[in-house]
PASEBA-1860 file (N, C-alpha, C; in nm, 3 decimals):
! residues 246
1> XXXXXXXX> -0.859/-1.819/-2.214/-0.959/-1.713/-2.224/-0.909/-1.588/-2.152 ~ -0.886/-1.457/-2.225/-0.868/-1.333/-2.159/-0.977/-1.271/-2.014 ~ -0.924/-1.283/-1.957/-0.949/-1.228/-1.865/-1.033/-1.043/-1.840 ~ -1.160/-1.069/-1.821/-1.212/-0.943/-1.845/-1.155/-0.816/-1.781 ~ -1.176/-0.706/-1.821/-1.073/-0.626/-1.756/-1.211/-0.548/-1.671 ~ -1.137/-0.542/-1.535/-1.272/-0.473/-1.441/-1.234/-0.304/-1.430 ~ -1.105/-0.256/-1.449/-1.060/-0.157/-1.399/-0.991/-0.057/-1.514 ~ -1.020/0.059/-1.516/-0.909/0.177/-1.611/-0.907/0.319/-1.569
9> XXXXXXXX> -0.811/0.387/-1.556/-0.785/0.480/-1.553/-0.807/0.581/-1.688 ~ -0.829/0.694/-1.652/-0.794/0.827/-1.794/-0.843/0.932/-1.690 ~ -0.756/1.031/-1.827/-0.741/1.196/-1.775/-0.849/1.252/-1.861 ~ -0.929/1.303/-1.796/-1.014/1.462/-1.911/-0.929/1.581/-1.823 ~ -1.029/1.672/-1.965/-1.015/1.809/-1.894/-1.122/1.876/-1.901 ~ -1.218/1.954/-1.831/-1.359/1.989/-1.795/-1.330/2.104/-1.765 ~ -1.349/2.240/-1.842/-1.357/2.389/-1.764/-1.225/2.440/-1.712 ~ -1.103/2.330/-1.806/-1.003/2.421/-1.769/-0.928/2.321/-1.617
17> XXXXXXXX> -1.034/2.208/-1.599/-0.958/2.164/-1.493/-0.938/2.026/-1.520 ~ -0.807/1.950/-1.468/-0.787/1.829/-1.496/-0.914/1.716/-1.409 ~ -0.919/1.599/-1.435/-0.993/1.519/-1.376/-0.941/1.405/-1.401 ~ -0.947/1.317/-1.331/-0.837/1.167/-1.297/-1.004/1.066/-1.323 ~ -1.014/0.990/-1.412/-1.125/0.874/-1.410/-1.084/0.727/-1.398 ~ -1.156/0.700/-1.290/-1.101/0.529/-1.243/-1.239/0.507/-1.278 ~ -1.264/0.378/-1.391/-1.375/0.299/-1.412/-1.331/0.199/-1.320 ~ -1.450/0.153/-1.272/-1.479/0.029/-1.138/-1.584/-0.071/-1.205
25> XXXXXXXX> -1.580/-0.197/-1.114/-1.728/-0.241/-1.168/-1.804/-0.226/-1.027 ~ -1.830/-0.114/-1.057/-1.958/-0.031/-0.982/-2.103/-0.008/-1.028 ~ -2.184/0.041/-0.932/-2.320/0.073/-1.026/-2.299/0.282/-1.049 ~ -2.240/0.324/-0.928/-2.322/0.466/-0.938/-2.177/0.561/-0.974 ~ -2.223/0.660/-1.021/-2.043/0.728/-0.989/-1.993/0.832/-0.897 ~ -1.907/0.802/-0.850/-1.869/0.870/-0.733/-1.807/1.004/-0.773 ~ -1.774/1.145/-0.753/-1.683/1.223/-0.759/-1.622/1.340/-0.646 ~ -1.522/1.320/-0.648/-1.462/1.382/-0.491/-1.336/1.479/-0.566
33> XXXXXXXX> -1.298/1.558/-0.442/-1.206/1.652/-0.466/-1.154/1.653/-0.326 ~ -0.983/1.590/-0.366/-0.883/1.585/-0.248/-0.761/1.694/-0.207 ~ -0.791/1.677/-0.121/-0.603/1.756/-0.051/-0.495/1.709/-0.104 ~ -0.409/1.828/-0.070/-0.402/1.908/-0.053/-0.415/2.034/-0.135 ~ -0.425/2.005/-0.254/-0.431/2.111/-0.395/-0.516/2.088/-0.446 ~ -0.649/2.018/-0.421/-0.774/1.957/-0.466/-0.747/1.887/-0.574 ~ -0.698/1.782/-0.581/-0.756/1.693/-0.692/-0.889/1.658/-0.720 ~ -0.917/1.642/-0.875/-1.068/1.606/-0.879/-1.024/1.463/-0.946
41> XXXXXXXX> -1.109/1.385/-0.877/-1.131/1.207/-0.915/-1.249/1.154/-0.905 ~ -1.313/1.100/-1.061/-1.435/1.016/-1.041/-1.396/0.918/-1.073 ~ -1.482/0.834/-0.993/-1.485/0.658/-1.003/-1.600/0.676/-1.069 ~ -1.628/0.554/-1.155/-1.707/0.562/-1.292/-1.679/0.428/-1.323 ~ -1.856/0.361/-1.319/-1.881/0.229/-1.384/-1.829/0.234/-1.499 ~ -1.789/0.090/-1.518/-1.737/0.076/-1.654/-1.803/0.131/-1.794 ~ -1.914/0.072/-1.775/-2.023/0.108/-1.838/-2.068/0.268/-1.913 ~ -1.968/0.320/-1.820/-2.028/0.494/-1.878/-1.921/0.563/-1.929
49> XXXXXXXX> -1.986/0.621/-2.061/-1.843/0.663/-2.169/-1.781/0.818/-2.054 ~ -1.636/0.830/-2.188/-1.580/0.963/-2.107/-1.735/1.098/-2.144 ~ -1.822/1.133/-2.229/-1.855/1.199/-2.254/-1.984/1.215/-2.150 ~ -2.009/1.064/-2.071/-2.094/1.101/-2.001/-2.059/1.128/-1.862 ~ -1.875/1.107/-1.813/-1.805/1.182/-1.690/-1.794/1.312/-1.739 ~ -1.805/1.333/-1.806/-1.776/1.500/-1.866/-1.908/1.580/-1.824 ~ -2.004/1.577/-1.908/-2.154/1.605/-1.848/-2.156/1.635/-1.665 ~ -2.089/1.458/-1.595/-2.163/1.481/-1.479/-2.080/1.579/-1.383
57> XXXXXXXX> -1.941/1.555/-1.422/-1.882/1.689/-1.440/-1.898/1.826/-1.421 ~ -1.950/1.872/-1.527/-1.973/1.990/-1.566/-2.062/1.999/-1.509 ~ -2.205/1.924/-1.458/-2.332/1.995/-1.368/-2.279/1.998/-1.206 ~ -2.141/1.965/-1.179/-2.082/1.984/-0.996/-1.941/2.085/-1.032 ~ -1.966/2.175/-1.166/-1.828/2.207/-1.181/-1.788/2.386/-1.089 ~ -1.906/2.381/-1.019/-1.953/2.533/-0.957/-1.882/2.460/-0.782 ~ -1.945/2.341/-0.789/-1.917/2.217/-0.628/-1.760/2.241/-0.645 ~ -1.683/2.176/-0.761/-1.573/2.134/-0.746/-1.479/2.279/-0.754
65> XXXXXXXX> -1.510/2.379/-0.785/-1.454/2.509/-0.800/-1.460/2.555/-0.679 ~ -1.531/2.562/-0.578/-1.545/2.579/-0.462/-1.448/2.495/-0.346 ~ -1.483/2.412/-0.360/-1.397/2.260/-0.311/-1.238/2.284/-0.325 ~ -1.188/2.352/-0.461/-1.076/2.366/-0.487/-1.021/2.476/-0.442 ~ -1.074/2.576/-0.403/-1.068/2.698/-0.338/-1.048/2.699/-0.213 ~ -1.096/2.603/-0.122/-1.117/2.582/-0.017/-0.945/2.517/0.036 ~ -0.913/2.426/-0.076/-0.803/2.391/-0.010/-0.659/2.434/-0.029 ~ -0.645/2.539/-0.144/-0.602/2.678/-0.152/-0.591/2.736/-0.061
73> XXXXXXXX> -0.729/2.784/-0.016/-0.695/2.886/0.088/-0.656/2.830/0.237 ~ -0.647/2.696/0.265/-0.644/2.603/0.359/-0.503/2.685/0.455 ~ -0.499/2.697/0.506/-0.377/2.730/0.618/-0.244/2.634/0.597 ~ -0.121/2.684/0.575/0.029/2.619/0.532/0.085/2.688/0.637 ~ 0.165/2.627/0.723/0.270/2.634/0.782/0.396/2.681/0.705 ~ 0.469/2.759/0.737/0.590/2.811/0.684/0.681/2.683/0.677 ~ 0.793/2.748/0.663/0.946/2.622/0.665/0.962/2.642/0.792 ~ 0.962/2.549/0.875/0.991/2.501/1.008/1.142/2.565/1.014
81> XXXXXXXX> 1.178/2.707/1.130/1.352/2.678/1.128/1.367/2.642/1.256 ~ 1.272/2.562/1.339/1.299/2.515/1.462/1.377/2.619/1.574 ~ 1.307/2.734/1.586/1.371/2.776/1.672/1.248/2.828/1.790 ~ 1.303/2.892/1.912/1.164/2.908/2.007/1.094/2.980/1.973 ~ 1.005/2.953/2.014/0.837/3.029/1.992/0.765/2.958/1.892 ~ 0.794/2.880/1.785/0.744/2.833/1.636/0.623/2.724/1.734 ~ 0.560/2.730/1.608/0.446/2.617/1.628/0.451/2.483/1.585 ~ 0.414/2.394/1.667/0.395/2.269/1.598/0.317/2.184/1.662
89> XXXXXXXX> 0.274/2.073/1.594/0.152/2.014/1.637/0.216/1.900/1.692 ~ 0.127/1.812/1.787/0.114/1.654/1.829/-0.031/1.620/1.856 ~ -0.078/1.492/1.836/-0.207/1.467/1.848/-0.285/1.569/1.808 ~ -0.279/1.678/1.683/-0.397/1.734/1.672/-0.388/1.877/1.822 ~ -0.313/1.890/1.918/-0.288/1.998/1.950/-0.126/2.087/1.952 ~ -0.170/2.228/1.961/-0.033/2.318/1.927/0.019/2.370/2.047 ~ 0.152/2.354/2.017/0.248/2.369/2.098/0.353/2.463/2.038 ~ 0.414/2.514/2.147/0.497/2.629/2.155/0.628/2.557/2.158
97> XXXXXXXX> 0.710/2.562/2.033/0.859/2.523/2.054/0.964/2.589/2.184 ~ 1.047/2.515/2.269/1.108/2.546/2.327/1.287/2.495/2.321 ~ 1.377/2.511/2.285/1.470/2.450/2.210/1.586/2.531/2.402 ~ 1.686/2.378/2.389/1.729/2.369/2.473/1.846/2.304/2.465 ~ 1.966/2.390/2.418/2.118/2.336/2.430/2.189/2.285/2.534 ~ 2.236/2.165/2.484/2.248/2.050/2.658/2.379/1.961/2.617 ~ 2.440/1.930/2.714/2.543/1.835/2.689/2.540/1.725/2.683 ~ 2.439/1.652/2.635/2.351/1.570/2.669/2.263/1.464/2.522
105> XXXXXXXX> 2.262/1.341/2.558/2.154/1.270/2.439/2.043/1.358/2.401 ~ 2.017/1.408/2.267/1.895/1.496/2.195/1.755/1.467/2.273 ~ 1.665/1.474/2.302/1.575/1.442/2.310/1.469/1.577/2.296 ~ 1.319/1.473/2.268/1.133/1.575/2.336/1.081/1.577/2.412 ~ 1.066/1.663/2.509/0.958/1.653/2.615/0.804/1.732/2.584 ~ 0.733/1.671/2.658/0.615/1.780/2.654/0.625/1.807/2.770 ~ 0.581/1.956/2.779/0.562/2.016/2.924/0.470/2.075/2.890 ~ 0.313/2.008/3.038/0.216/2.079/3.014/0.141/2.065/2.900
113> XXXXXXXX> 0.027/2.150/2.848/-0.025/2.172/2.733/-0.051/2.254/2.630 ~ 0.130/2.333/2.648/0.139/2.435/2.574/0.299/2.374/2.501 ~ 0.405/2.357/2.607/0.500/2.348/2.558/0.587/2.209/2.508 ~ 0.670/2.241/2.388/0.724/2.088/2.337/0.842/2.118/2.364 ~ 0.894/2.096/2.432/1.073/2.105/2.461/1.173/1.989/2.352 ~ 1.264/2.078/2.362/1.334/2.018/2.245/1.449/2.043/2.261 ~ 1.563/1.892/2.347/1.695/1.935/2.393/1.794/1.880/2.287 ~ 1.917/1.989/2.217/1.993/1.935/2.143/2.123/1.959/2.149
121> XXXXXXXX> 2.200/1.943/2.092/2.333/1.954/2.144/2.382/2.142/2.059 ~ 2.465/2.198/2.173/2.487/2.330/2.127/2.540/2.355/1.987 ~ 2.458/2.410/1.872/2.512/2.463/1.741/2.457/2.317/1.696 ~ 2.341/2.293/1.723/2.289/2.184/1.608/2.193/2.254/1.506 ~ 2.189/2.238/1.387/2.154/2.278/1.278/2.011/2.290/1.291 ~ 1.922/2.309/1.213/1.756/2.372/1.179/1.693/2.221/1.161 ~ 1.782/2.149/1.085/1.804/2.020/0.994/1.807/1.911/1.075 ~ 1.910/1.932/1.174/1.922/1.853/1.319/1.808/1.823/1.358
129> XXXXXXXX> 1.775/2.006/1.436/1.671/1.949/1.503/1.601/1.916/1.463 ~ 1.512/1.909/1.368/1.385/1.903/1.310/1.404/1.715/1.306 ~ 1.559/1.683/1.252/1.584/1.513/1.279/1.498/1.483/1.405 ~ 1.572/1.559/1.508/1.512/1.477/1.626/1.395/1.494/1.673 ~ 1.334/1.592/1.605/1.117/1.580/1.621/1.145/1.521/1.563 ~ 1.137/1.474/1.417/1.081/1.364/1.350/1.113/1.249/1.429 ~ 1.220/1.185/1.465/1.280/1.073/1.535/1.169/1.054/1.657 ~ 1.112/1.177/1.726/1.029/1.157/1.816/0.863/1.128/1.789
137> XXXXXXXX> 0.853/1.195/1.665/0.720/1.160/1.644/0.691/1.052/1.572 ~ 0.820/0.950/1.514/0.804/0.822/1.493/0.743/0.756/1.611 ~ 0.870/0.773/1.709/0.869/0.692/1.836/0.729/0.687/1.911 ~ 0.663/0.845/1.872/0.533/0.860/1.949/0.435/0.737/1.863 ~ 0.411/0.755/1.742/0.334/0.661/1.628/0.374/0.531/1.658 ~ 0.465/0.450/1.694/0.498/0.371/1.703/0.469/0.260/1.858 ~ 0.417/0.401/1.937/0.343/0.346/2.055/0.216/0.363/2.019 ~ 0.175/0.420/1.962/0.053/0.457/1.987/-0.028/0.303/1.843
145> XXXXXXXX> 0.000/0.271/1.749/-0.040/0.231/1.641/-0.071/0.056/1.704 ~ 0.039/-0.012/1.766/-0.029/-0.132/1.836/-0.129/-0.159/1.884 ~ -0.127/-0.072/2.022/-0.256/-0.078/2.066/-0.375/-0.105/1.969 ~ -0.408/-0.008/1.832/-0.507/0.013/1.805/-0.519/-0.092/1.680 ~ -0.416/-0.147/1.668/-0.424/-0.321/1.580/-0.458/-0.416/1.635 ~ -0.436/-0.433/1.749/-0.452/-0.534/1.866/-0.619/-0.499/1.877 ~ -0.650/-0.387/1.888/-0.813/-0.325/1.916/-0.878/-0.404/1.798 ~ -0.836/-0.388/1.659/-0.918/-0.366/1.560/-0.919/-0.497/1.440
153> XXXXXXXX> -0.796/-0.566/1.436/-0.789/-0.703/1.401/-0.846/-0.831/1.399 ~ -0.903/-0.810/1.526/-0.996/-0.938/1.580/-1.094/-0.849/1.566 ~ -1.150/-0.760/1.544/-1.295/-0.712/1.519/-1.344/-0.722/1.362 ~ -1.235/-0.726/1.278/-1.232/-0.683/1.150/-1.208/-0.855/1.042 ~ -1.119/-0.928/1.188/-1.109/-1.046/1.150/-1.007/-1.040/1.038 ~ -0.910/-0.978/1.055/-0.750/-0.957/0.912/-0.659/-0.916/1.063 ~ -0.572/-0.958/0.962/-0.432/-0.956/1.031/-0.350/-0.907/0.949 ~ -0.291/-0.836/0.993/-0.151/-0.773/0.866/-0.023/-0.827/0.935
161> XXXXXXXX> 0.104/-0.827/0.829/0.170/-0.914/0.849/0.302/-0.815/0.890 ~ 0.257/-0.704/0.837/0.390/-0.613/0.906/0.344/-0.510/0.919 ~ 0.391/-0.370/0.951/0.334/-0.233/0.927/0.439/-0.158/0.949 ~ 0.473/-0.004/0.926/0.605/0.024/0.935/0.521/0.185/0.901 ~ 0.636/0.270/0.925/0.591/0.430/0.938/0.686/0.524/0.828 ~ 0.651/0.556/0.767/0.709/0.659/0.656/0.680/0.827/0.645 ~ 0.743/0.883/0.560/0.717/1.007/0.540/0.640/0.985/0.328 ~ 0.507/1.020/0.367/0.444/1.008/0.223/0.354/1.112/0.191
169> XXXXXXXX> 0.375/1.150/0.073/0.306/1.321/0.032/0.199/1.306/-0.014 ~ 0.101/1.197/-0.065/-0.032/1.170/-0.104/-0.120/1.109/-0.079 ~ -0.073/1.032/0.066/-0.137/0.944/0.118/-0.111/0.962/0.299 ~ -0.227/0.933/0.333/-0.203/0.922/0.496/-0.154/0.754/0.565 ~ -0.178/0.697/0.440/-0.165/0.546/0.486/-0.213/0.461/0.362 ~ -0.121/0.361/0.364/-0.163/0.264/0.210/-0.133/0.103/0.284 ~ -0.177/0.031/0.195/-0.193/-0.094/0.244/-0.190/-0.208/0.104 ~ -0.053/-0.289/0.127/-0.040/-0.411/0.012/-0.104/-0.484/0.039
177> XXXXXXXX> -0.220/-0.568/-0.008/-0.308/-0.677/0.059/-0.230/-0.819/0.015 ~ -0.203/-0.803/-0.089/-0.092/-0.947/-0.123/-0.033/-0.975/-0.035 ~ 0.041/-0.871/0.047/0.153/-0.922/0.117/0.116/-0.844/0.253 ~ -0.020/-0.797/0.296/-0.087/-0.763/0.393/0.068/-0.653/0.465 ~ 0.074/-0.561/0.428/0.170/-0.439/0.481/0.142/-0.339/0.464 ~ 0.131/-0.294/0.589/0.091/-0.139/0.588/0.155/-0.063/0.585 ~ 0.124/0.066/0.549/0.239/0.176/0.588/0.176/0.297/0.657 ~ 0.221/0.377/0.747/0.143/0.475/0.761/0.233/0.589/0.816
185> XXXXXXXX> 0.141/0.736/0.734/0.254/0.846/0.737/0.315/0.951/0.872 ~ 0.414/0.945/0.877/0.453/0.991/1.021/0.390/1.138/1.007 ~ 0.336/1.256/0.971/0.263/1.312/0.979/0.135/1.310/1.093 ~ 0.133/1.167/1.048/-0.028/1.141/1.129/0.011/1.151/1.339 ~ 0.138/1.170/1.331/0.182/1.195/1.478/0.085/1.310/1.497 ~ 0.072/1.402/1.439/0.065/1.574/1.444/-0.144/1.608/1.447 ~ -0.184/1.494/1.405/-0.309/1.491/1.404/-0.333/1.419/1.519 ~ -0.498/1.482/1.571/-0.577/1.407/1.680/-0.594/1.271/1.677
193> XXXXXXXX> -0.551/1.130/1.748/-0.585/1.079/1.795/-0.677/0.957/1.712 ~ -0.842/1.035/1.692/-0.931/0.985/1.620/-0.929/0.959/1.476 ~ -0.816/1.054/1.392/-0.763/1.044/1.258/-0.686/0.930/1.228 ~ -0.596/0.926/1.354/-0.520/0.776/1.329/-0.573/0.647/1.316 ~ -0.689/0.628/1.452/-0.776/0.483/1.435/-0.820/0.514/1.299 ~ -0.903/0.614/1.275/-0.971/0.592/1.123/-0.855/0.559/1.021 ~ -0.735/0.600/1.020/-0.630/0.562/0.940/-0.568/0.392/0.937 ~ -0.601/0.365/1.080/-0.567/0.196/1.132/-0.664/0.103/1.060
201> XXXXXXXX> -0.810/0.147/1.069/-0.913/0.065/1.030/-0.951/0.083/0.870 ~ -0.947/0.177/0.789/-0.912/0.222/0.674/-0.826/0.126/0.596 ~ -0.716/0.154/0.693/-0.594/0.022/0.607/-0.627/-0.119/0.623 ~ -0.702/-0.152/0.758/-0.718/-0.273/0.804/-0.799/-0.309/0.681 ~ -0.913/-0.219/0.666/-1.037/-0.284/0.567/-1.012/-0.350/0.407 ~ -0.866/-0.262/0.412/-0.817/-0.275/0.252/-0.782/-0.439/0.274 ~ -0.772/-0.516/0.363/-0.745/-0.640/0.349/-0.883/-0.714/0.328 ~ -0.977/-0.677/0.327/-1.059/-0.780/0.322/-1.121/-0.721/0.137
209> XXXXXXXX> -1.097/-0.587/0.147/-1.164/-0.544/-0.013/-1.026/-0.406/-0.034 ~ -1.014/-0.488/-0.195/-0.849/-0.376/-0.238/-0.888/-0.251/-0.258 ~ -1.045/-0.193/-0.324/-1.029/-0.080/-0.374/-1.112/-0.042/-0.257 ~ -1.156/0.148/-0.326/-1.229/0.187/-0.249/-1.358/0.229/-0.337 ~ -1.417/0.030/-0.304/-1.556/0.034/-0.370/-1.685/0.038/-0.265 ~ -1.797/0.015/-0.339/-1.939/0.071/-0.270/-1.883/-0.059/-0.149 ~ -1.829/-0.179/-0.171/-1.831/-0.190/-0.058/-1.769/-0.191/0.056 ~ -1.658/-0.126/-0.038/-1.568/-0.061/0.094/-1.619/0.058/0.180
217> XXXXXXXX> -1.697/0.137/0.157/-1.759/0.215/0.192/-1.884/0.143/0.320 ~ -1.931/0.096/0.286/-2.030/-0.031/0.334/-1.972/-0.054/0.486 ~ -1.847/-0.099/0.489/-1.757/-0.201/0.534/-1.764/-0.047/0.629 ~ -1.674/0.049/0.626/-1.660/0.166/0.672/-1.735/0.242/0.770 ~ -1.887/0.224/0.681/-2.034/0.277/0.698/-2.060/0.134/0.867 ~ -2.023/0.032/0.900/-2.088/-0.055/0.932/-1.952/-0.051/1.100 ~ -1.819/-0.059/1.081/-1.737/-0.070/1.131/-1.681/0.054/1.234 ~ -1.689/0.194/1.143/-1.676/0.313/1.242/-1.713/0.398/1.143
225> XXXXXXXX> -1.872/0.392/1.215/-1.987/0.494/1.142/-1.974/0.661/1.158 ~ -1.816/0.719/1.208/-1.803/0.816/1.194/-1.678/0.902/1.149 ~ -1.621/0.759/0.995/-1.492/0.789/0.978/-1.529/0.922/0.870 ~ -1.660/0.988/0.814/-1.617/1.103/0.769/-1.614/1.207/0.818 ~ -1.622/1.213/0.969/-1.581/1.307/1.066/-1.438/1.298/1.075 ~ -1.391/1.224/1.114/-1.259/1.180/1.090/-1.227/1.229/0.996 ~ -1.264/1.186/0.888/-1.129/1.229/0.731/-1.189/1.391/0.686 ~ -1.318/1.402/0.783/-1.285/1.620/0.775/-1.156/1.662/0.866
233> XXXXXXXX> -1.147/1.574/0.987/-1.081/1.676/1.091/-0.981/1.610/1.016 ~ -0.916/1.514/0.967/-0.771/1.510/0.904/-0.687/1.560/0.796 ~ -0.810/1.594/0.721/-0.785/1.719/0.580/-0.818/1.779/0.620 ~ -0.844/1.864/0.747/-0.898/1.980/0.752/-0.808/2.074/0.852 ~ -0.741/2.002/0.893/-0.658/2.093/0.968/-0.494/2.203/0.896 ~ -0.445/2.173/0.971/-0.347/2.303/0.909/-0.212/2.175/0.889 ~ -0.182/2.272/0.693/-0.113/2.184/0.635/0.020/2.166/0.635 ~ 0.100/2.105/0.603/0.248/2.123/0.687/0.285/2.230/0.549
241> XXXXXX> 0.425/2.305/0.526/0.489/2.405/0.470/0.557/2.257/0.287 ~ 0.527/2.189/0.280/0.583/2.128/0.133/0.454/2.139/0.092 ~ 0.513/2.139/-0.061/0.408/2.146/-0.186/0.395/1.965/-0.205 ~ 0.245/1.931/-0.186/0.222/1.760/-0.251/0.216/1.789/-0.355 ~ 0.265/1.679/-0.405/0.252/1.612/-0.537/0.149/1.489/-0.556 ~ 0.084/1.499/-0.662/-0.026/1.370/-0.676/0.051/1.320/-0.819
END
């Protein structure tokens, strides 16, 4: 016996703008508009034709025009050429580059709560350095992300079986539940703190439910009743200098 199908994807186009439709077996339909270039995506019971996502559509198409504007005009960081004075973030605060030719192993310091020091070897490239922030803001993610598995595992009752840190342009964090592995984006060094747990527990939840259905939301709503504060201050801050791709 075939196996019913719970899930489908399709593309419309509404007013000139694309729209991504994931049917669920849901009751209500959801529609959101994401970062960084606003994507628009409704989740949509199976049950309801394309002509009636189109409709609901078109009565939020003033919402989603707005929405899309918003993250347009969102603040981009230039191309990083790593040299002093430039800005850059950790935890969600900015810091004043300070670059420091040394005879010496590369390294980051913070000094204070203004400055990020950054020692490299004399005539190292834009490319270099920027290696060795990134290399550091692994290292920072990489302390900081235990702790908050160890916190949230036994609360959540899942265990993941590995987790590991990447550079990813559409996602802040994804999670294989088959094979319980997380990933999460070294970016998230550069954000506050509170973006990351919501990013830890987010992924954690995907182990107990794969999509992001009513009751993943539920789960969310019940666990840390203030992750859409969280996922404002994490789309909402200032965006790094690459164009995403969805």
């Amino acid at each position: 016996m075939k196996a019913r199908k719970t899930e489908s994807d399709a593309r419309l186009q509404v007013g000139g703008i694309k729209v991504e439709v994931v049917r669920k077996d849901i009751k209500n339909l959801h529609l959101g508009v994401y970062p960084p270039l606003g994507r628009v995506r409704v989740a949509a019971p199976l049950v309801i034709s394309d002509d009636a996502v189109r409709l609901a559509v078109i009565d939020k198409l003033g919402w989603i025009k707005r929405q899309k504007a918003k993250f347009v005009e969102q603040p981009r960081q230039t191309q990083r050429e790593m040299v002093n004075g430039e800005s850059h973030y950790f935890l969600g605060q900015r810091y004043r580059l300070r670059v420091h030719e040394v005879a010496a192993p590369a390294r980051v310091a913070v000094r204070g709560i203004a400055s990020l020091d950054l020692f490299v070897r004399s005539g190292a490239s834009a490319e270099q350095r920027e290696a060795v922030l990134l290399h550091w803001y692994r290292g920072q993610l990489k302390a900081l992300i235990p702790p908050l598995l160890e916190k949230w595992q036994p609360i959540l009752g899942v265990q993941a079986s590995h987790w590991g840190i990447k550079k990813m342009k559409t996602k802040w964090g994804s999670c294989n539940p088959s094979a319980k592995r997380l990933w999460f984006n070294l970016e998230l060094a550069k954000k506050p703190e509170m973006c990351l747990e919501y990013i830890v527990v987010h992924e954690l939840l995907h182990l107990l439910e794969r999509k992001h259905s009513e009751r993943f939301t539920a789960l969310m709503d019940a666990y840390l009743p203030n992750w859409r504060v969280c996922r404002e201050t994490l789309n909402g801050g200032m965006l790094g200098h690459e164009v995403w791709e969805y």
